[in-house]
Backbone as CSV, one residue per row, in Angstrom:
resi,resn,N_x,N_y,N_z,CA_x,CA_y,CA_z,C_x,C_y,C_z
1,UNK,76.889,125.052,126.621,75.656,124.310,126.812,75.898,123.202,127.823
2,UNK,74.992,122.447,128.043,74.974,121.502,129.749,73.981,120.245,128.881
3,UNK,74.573,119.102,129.322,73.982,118.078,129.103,72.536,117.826,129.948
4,UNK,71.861,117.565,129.682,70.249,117.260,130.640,70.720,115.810,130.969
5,UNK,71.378,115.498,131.916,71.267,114.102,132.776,69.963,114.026,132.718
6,UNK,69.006,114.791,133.592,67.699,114.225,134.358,66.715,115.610,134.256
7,UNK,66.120,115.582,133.126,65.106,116.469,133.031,64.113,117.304,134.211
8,UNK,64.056,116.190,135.392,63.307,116.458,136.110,64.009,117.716,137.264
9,UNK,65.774,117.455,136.848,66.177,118.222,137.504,66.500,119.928,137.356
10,UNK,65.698,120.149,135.518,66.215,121.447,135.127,64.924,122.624,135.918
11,UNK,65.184,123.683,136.018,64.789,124.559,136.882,63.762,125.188,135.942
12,UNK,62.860,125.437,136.501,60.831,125.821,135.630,60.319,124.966,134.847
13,UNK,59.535,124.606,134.900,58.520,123.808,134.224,58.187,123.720,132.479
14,UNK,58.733,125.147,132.024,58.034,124.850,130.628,59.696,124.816,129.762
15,UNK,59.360,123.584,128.394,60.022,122.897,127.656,59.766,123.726,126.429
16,UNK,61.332,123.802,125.855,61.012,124.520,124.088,62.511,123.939,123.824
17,UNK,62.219,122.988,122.571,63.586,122.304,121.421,62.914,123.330,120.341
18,UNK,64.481,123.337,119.979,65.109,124.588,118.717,65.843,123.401,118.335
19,UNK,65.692,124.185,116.456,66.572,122.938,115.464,67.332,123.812,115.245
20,UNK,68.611,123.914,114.502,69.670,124.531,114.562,70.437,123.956,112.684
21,UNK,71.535,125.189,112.683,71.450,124.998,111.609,72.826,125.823,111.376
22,UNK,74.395,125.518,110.467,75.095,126.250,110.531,75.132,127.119,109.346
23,UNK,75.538,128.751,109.813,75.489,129.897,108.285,77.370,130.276,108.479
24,UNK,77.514,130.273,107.314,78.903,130.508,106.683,78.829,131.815,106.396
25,UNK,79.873,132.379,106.676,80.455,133.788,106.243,81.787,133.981,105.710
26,UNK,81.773,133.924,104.573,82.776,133.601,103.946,83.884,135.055,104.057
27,UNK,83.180,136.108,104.403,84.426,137.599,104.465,84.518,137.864,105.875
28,UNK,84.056,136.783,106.911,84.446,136.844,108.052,85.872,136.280,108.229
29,UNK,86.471,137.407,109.179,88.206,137.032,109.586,88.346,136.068,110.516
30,UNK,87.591,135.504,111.549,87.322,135.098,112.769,86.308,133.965,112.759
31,UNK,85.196,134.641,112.575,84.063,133.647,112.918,83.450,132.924,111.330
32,UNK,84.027,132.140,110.570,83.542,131.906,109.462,82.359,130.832,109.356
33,UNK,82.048,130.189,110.255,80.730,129.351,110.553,80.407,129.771,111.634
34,UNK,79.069,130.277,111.738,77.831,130.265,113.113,76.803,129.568,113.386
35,UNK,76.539,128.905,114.167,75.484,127.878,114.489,73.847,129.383,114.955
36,UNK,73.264,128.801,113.996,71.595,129.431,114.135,71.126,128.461,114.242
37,UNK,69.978,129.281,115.482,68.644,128.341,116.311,67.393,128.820,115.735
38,UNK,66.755,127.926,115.749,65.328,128.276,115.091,64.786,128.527,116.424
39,UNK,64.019,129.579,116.874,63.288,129.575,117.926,61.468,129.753,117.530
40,UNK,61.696,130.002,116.403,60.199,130.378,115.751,59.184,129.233,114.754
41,UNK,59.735,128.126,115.121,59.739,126.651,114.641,57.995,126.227,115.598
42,UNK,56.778,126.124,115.665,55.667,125.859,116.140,55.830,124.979,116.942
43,UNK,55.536,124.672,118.470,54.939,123.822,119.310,53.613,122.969,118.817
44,UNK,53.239,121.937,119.564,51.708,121.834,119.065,50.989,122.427,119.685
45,UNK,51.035,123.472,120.147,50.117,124.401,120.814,50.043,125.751,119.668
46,UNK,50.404,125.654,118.770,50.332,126.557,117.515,51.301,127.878,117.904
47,UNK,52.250,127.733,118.843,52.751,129.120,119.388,54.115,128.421,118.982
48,UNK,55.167,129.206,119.236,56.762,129.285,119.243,57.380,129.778,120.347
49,UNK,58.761,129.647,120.395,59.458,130.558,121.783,59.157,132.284,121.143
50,UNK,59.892,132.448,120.090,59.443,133.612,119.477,58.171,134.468,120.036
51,UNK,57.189,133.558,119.311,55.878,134.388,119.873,55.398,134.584,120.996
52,UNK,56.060,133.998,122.343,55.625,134.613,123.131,56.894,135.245,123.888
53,UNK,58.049,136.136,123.661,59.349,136.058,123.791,59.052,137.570,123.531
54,UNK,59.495,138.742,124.539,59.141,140.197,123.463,60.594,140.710,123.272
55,UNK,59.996,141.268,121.965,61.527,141.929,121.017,62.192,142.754,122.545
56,UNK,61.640,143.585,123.183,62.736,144.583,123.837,62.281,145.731,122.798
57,UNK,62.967,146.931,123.580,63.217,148.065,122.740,64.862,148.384,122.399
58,UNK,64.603,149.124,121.260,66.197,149.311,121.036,66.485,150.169,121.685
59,UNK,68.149,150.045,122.340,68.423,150.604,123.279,70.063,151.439,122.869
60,UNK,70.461,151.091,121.319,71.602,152.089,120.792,71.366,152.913,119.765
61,UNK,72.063,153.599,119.390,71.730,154.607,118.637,71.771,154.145,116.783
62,UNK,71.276,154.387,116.057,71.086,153.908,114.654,71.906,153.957,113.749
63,UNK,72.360,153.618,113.096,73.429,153.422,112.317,73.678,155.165,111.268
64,UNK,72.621,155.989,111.199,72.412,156.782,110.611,73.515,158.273,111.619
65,UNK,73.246,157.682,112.976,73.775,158.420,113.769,75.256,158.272,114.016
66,UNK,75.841,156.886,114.163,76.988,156.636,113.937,78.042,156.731,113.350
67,UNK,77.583,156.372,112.156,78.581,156.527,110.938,79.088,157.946,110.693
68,UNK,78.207,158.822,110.654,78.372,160.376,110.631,79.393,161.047,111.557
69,UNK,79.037,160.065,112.880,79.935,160.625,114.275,81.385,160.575,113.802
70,UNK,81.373,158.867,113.438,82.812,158.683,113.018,83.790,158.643,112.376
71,UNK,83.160,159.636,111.032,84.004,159.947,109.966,84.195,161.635,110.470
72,UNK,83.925,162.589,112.247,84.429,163.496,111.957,85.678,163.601,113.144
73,UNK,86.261,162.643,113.148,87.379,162.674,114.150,88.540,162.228,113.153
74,UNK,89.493,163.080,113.850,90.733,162.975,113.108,91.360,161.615,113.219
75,UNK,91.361,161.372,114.343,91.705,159.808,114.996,90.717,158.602,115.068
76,UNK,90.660,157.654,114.343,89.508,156.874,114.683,90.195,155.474,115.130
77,UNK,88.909,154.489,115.578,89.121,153.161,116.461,88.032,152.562,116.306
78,UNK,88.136,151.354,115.744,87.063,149.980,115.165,87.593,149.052,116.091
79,UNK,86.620,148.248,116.695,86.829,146.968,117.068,85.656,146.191,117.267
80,UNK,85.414,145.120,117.828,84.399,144.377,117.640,84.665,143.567,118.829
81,UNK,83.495,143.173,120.178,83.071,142.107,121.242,83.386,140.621,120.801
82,UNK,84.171,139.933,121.342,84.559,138.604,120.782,82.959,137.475,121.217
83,UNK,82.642,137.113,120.295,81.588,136.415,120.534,80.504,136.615,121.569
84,UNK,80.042,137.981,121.244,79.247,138.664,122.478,78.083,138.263,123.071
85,UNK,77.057,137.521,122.786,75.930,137.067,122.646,76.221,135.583,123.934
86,UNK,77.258,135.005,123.608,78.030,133.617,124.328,78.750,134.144,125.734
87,UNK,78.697,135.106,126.070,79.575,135.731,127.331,78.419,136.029,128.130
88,UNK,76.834,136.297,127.642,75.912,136.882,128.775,75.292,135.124,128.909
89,UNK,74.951,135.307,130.463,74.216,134.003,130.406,72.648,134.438,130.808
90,UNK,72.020,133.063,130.440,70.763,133.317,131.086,70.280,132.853,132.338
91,UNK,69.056,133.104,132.842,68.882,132.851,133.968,68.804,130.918,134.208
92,UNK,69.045,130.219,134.998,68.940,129.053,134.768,67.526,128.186,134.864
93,UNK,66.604,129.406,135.745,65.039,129.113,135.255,64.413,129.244,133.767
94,UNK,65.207,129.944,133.282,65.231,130.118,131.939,65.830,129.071,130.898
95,UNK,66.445,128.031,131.209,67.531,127.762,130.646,66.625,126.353,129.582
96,UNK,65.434,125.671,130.248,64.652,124.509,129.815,64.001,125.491,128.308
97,UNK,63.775,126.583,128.290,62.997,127.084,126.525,64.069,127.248,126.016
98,UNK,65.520,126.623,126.307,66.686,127.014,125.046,67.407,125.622,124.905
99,UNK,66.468,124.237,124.413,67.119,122.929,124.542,67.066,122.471,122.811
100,UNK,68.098,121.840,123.232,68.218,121.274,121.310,68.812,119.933,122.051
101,UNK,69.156,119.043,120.674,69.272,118.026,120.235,70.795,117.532,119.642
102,UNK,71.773,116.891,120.056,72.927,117.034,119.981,73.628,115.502,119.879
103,UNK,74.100,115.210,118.260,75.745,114.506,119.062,77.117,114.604,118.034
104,UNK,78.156,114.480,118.347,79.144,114.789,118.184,79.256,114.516,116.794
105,UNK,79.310,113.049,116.124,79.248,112.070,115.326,77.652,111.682,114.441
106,UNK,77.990,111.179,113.185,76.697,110.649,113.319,76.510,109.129,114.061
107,UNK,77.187,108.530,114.425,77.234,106.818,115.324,77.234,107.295,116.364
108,UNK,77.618,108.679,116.968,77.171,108.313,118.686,75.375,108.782,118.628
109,UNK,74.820,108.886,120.263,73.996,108.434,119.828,73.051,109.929,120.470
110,UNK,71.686,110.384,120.092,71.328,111.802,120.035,71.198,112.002,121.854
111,UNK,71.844,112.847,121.746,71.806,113.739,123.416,71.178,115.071,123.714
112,UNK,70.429,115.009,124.693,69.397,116.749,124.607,70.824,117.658,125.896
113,UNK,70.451,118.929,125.370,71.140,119.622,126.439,70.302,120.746,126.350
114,UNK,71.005,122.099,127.327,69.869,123.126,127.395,71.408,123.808,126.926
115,UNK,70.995,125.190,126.115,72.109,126.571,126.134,71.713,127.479,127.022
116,UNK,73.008,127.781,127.639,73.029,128.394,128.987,73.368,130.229,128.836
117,UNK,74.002,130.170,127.293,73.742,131.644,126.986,72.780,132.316,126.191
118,UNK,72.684,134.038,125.954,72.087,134.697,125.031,72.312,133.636,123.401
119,UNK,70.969,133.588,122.984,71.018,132.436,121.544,70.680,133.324,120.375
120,UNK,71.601,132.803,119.297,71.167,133.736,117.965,70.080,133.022,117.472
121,UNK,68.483,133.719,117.135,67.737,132.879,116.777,66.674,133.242,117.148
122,UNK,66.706,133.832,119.006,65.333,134.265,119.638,65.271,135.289,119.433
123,UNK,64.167,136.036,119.354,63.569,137.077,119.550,64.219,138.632,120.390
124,UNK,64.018,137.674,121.418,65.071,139.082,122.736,66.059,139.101,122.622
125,UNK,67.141,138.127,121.719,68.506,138.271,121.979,69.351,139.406,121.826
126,UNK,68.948,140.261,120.664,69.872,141.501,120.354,69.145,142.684,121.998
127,UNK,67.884,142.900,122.239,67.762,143.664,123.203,68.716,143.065,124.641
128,UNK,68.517,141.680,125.343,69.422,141.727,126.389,70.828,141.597,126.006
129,UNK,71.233,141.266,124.650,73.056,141.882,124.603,73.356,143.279,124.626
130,UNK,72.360,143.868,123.837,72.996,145.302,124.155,72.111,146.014,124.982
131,UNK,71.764,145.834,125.822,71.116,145.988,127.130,72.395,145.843,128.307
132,UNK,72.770,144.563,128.102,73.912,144.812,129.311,75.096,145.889,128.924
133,UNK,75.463,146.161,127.628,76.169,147.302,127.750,76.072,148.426,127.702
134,UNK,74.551,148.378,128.055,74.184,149.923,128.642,74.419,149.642,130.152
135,UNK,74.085,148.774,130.404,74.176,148.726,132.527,75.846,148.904,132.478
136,UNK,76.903,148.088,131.512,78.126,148.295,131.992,78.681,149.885,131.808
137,UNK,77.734,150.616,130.977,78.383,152.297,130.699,77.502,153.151,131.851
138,UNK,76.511,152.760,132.478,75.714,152.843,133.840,76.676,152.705,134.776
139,UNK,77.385,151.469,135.238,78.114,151.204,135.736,79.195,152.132,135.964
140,UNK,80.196,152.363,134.666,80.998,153.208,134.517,81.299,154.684,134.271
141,UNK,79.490,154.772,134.948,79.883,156.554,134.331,80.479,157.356,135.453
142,UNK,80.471,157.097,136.160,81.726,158.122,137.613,83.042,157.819,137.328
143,UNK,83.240,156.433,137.191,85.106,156.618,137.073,85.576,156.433,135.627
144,UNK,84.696,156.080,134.542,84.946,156.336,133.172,83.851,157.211,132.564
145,UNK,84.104,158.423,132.842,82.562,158.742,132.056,82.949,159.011,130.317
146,UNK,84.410,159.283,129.799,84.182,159.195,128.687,83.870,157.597,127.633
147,UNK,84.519,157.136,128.743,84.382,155.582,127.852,82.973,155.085,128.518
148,UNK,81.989,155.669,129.084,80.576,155.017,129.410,79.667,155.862,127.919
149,UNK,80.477,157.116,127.803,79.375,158.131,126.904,79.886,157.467,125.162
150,UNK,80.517,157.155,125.082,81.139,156.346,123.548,80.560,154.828,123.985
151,UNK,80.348,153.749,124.598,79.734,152.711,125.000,77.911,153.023,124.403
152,UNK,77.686,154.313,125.462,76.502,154.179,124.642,75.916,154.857,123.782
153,UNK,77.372,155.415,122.944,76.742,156.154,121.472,77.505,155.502,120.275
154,UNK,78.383,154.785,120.582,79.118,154.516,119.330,79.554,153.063,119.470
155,UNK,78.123,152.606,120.178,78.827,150.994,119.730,76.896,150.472,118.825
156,UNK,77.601,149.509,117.823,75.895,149.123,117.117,75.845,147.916,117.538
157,UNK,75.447,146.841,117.812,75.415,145.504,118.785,76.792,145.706,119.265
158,UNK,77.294,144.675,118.863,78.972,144.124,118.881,79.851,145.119,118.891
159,UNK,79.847,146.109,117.382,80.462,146.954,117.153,80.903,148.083,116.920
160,UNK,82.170,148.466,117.786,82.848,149.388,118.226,83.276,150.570,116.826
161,UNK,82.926,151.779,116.403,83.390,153.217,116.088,83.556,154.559,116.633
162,UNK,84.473,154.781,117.162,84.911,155.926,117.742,85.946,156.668,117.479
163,UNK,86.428,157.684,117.854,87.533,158.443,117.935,87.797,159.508,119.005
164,UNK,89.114,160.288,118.332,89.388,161.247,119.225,90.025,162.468,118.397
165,UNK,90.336,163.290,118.782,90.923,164.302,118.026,92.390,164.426,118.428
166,UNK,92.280,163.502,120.039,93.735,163.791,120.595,94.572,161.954,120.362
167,UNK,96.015,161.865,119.771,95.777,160.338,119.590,96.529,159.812,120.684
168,UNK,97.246,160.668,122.106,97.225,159.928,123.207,95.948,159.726,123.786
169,UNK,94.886,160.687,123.985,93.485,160.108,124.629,92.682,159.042,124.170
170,UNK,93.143,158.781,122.706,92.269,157.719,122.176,93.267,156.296,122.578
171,UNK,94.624,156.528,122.578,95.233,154.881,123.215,94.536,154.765,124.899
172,UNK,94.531,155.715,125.565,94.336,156.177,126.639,92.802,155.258,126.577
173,UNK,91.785,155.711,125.803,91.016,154.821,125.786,90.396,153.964,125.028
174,UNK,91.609,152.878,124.432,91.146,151.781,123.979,91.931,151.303,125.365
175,UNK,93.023,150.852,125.803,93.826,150.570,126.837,92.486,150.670,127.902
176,UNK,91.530,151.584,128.552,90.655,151.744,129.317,89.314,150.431,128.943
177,UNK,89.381,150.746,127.714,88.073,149.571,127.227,88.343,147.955,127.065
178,UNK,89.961,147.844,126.802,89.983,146.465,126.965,89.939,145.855,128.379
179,UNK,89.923,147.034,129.425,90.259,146.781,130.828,88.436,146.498,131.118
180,UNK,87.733,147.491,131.030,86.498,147.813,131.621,85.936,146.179,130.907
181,UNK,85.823,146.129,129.334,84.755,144.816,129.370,85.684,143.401,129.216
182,UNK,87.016,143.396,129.854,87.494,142.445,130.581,86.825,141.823,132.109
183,UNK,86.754,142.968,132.669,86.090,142.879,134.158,84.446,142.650,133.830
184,UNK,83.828,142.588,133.049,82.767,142.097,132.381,82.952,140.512,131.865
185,UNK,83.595,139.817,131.565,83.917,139.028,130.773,83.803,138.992,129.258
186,UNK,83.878,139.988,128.817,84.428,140.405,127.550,85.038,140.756,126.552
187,UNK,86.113,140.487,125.730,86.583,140.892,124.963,86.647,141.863,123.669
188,UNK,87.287,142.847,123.967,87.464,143.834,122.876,88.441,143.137,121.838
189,UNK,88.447,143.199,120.753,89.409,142.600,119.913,89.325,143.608,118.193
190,UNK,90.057,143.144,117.309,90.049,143.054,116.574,90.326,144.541,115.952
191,UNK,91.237,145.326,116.670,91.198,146.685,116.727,91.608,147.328,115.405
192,UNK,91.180,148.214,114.446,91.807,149.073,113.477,92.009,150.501,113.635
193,UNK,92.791,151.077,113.361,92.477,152.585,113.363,93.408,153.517,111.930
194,UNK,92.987,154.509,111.574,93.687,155.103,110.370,95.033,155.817,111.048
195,UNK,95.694,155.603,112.396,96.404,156.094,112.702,97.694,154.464,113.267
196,UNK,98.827,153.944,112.943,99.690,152.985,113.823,100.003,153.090,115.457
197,UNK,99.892,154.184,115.305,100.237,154.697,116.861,99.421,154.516,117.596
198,UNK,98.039,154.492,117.415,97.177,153.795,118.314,96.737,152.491,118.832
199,UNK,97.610,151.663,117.672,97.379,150.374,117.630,99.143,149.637,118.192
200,UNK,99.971,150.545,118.084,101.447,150.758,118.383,101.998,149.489,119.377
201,UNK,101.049,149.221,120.485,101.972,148.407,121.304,101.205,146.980,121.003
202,UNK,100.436,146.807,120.464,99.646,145.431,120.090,100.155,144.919,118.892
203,UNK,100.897,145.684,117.990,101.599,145.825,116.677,103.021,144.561,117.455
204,UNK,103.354,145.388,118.273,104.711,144.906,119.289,104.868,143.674,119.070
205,UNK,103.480,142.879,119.480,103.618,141.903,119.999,103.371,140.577,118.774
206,UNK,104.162,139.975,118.854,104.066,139.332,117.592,102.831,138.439,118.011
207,UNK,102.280,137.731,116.786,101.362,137.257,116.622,100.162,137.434,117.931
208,UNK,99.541,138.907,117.684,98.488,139.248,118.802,97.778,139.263,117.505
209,UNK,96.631,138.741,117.778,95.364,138.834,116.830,94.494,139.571,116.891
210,UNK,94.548,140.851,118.264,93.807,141.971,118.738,93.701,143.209,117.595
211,UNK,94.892,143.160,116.881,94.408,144.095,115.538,94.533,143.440,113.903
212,UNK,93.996,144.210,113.438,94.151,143.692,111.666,95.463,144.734,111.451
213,UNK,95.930,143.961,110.678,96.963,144.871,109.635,96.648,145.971,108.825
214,UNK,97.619,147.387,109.344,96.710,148.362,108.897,97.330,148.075,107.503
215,UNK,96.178,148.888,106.550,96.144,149.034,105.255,95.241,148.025,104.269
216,UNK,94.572,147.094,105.124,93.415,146.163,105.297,92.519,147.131,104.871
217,UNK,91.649,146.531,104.307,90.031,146.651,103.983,89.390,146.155,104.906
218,UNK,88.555,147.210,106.115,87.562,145.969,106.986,86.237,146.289,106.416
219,UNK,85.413,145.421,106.779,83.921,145.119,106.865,83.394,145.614,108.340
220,UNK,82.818,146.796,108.491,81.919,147.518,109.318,80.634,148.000,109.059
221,UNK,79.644,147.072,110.205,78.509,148.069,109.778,77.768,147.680,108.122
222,UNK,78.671,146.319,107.493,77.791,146.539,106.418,78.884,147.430,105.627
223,UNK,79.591,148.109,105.391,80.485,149.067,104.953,81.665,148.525,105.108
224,UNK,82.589,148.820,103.646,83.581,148.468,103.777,84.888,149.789,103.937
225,UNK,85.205,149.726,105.101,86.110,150.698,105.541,87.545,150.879,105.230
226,UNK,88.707,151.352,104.801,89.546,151.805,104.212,90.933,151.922,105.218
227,UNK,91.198,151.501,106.549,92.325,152.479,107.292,92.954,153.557,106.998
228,UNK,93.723,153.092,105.474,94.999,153.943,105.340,94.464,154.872,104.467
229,UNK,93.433,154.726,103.782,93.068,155.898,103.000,92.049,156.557,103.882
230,UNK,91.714,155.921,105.262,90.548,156.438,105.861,89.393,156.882,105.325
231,UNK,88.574,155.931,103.974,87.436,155.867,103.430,86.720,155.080,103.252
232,UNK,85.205,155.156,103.410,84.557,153.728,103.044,84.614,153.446,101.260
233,UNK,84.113,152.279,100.873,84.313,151.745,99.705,83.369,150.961,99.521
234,UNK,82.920,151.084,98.366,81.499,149.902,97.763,82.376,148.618,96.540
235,UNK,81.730,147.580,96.972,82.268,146.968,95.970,80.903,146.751,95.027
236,UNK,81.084,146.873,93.890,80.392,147.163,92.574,79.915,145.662,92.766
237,UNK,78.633,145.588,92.422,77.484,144.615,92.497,77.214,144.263,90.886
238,UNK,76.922,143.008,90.035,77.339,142.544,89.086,75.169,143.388,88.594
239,UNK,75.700,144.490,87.484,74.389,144.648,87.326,73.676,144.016,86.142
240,UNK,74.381,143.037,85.900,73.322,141.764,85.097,73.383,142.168,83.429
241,UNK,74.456,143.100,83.150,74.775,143.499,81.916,74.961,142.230,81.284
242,UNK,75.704,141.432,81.759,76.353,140.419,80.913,75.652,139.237,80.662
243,UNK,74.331,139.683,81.217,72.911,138.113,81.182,72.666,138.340,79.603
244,UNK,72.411,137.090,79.429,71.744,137.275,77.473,70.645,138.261,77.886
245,UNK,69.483,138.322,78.724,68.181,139.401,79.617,68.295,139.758,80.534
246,UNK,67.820,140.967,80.456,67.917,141.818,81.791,66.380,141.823,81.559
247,UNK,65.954,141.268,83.074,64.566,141.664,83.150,64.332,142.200,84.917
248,UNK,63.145,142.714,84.750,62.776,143.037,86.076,63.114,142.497,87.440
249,UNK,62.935,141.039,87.071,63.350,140.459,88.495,64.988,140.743,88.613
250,UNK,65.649,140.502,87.754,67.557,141.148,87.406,67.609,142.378,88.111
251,UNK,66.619,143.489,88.197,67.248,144.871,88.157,66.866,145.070,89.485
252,UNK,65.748,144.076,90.698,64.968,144.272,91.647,66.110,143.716,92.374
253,UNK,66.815,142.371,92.102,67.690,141.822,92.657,68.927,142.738,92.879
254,UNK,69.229,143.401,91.914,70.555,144.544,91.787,70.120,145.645,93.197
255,UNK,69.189,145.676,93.005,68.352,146.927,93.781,68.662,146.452,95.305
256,UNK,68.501,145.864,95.609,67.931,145.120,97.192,69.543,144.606,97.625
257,UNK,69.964,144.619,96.890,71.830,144.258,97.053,72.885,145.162,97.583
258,UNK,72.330,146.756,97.527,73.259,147.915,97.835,72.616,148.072,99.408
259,UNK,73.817,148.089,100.055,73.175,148.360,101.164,73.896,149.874,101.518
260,UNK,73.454,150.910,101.587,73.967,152.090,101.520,73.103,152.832,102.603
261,UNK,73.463,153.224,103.925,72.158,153.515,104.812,72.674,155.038,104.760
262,UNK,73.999,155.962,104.548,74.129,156.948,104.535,73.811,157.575,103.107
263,UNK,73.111,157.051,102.681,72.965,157.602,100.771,73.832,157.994,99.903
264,UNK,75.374,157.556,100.071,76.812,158.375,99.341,76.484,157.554,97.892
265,UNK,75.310,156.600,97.626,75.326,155.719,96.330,74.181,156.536,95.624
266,UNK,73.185,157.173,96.241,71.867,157.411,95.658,71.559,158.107,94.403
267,UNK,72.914,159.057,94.040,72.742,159.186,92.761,73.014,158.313,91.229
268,UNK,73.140,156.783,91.851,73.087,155.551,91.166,71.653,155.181,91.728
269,UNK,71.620,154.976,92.458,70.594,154.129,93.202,69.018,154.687,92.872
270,UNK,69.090,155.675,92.690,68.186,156.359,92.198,67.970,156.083,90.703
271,UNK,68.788,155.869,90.146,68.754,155.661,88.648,67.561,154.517,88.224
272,UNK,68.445,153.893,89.307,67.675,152.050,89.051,66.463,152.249,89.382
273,UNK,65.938,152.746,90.249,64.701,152.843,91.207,63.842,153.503,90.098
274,UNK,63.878,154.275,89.383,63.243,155.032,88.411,62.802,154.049,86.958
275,UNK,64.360,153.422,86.922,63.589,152.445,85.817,63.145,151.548,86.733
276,UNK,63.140,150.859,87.822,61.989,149.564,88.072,60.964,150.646,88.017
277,UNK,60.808,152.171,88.870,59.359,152.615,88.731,58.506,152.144,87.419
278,UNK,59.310,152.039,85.989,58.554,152.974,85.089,57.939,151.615,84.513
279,UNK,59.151,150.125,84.991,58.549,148.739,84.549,57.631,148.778,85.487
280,UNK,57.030,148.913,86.292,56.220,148.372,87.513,54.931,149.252,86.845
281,UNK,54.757,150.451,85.770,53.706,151.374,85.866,53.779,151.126,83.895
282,UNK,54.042,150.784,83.518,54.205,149.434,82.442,53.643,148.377,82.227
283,UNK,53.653,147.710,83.978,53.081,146.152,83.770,53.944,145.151,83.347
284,UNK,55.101,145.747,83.310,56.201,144.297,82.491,56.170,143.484,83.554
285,UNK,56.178,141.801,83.066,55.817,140.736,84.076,57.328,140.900,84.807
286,UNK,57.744,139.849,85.043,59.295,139.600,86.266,60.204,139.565,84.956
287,UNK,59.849,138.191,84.031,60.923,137.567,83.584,60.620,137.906,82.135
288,UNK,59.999,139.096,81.959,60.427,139.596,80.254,61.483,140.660,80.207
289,UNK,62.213,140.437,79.042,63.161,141.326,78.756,63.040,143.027,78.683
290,UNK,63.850,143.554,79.104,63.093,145.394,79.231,63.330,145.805,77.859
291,UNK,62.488,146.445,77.788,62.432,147.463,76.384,63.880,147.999,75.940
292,UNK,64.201,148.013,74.762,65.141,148.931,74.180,65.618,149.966,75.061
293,UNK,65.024,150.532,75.090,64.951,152.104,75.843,65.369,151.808,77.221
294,UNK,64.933,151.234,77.627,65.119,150.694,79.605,66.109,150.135,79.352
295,UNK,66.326,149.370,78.298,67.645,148.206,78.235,68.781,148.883,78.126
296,UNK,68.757,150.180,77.535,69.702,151.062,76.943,70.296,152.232,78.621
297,UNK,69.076,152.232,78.999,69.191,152.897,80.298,70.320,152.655,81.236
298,UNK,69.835,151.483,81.266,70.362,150.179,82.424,71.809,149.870,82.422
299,UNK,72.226,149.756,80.990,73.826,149.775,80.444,74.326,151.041,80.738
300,UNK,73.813,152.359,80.456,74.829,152.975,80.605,74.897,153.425,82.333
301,UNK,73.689,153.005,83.087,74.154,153.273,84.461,75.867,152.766,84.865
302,UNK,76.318,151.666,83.847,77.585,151.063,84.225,78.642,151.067,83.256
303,UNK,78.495,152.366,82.567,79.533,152.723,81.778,80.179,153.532,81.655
């Protein structure tokens, strides 16, 4: 971000302050606090940056498509864009609708500046981040065309799932990808794979932080991935057995908690969904206790 010396000197005419706000991620390896911008916060003109800001279209492939790809290669490769969103900048006519309010301390004294990159918060931000790494697999499709055709099928914002069947072609191209969105100003990092040998010369090097230790549990996608057993894994969600009541709002909350986009849970997930159906066509309010029968249900889903 850039300090505003002299307002008069920032480039286009129209003004937008964002309040900001930090979110914790506590199973993040790396980034365990992120600063979020409100961009959808009202002007007195009854509008926001948001609302007049357009989403973009999505421009990668869906998570439905992914995941599938990459559980059928013998060889696989996870990694993740080091703070990707902070590496694209914006235009600097652009730069006056992305100003906040800033100081170090609470005794020094409040300073405005503008952010000069892609901001978590607006509207367009996920379309122009992964927008430019379609222009960089554009870019690269004559002298990399396999690493332009995995760029734009097997990355979901940030992050990287791929493989190979062969496991020199796959060092062959991670070695290619840390090169290509280097010359981007980007970083590939954080590499896993169910194979050592692919990860082999970064292993070498003592304290490189470019891979996790295989036999790690990562977090992908929402999914928690396995290396060495090369499987994903759910961690069991507390289904409110142990409340003195289980009531509706308990079992809606349980519900909305699994995030399972390939359906490997649904013959649980389904369970639950059937008893909220049968409270919802019932009439039971939120916070009354479920019937015997539902109550009895509900337990043995977890026994």
């Amino acid at each position: 971000m850039s300090l505003i010396i002299n307002e008069n000197n920032l480039s286009g005419k129209l003004r937008y302050y964002m309040s900001h706000h930090q979110v914790e991620k506590a199973d993040s390896t790396t980034s365990r606090t992120r600063v979020v911008f409100n961009a959808s916060m009202q002007t007195s003109s009854g509008l926001s940056l948001n609302h007049v800001l357009k989403v973009g279209p999505v421009v990668q492939r869906d998570l439905f498509s992914i995941l599938p790809r990459f559980r059928k290669h013998k060889f696989v490769l996870i990694g993740d864009l080091e703070k990707m969103y902070r590496q694209i900048l914006v235009r600097p006519e652009d730069r006056g609708l992305q100003c906040i309010v800033w100081r170090d301390n609470p005794n020094s004294p409040m300073q405005h500046y503008t952010l000069n990159n892609i901001t978590y918060g607006t509207a367009s931000a996920s379309f122009l981040a992964t927008r430019c790494l379609l222009e960089i697999a554009r870019d690269k499709e004559s002298k990399h065309p396999l690493e332009s055709e995995i760029i734009q099928n097997d990355f979901y914002v940030d992050d990287l799932l791929t493989g190979y069947n062969n496991i020199d072609q796959l060092i062959v191209i991670r070695k290619n990808f840390t090169n290509i969105f280097a010359e981007y100003g980007f970083r590939l990092r954080k590499f896993q794979s169910n194979s050592s040998s692919v990860l082999q010369d970064l292993q070498d090097n003592i304290g490189n932080a470019d891979y996790t230790v295989s036999g790690e549990t990562i977090k992908t996608l929402g999914i928690t991935w396995n290396a060495q057993s090369d499987s994903f894994t759910y961690k069991a969600i507390s289904s409110g057995k142990n409340k003195i009541s289980v009531t509706k709002r308990v079992i809606l909350s349980y519900i909305s908690k699994q995030f399972d986009p390939l359906g490997l849970l649904s013959h649980i997930t389904i369970r639950s969904k059937l008893i909220m159906q049968r409270l919802r066509q019932a009439k039971i309010k939120w916070d009354k206790s479920l019937l015997t029968d539902l109550h009895t249900q509900w337990l043995n889903l977890f026994n």
